[in-house]
C-alpha distance (Angstrom), angle and dihedral (degrees) to the residues before:
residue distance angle dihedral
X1 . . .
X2 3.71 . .
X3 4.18 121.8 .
X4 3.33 122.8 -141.4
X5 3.83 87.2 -118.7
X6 4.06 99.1 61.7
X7 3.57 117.3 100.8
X8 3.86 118.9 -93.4
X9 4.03 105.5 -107.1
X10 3.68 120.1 -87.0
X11 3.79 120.9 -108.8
X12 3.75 120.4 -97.0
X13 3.80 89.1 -142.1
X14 3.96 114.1 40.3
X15 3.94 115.2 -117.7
X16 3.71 111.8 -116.2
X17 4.09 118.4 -161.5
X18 3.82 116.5 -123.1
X19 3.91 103.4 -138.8
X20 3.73 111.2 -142.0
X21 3.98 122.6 -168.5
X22 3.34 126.9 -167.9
X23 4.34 122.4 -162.3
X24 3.79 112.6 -165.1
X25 3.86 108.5 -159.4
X26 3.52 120.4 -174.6
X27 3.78 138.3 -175.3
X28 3.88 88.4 30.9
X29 3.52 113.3 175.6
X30 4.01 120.3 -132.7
X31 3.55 94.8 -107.3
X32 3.35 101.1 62.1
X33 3.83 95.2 45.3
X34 4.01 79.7 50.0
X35 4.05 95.0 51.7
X36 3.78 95.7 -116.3
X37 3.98 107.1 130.9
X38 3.85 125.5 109.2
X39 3.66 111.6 -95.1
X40 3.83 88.3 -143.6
X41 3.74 94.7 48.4
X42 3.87 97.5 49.7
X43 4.19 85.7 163.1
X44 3.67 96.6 79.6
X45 3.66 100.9 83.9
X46 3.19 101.9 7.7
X47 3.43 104.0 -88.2
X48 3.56 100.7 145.6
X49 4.02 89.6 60.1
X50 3.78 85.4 61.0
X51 3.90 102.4 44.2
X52 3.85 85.5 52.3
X53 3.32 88.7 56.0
X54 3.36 101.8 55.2
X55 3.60 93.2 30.9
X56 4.33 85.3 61.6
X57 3.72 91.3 38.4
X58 3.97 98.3 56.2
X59 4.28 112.4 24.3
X60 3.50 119.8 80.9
X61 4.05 115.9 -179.2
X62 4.14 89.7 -85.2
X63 3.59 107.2 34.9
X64 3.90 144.7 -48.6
X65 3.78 127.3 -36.7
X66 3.38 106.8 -105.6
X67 4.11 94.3 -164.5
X68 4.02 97.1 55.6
X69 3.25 132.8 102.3
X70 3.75 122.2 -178.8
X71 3.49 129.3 -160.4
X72 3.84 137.1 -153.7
X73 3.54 122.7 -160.1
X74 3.81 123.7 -174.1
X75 3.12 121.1 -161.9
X76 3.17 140.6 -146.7
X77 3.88 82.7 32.3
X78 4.02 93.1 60.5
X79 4.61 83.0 -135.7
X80 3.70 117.5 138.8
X81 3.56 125.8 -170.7
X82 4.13 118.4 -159.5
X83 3.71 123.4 -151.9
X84 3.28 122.6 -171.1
X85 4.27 127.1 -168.0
């Protein structure tokens, strides 16, 4: 017989959380939206805000997180880009 007080049996397979990351960008100008920024000048826009955060969101000290997913929103453009590790 069971009691209401035992503990509920464990899982056979162990529950992993799914990390989920959101990036609200606003005041986004057109050309970034549209691609059009200078890879070596990753300032204009903002970029370089935006590859940090994905950057933070998805390395770990011996590889990629395989259970993130980041996304970007841009607003005012209502676009969102999903990465996943």
């Amino acid at each position: 017989t069971s009691s209401f007080l035992s503990a509920p049996p464990a899982p056979a397979v162990p529950l992993h959380a799914h990390r989920n990351i959101v990036v609200l960008s606003h005041n986004v100008s057109q050309n970034v939206v549209d691609g059009m920024f200078e890879v070596n000048n990753l300032l204009t826009g903002r970029i370089d805000v935006l590859a940090r955060c994905i950057t933070s969101a998805l390395w770990v000290s011996n590889g990629i997180r395989r259970d993130t997913t980041i996304f970007l929103m841009f607003f005012p453009h209502n676009i969102t880009i999903e990465v996943q590790g």
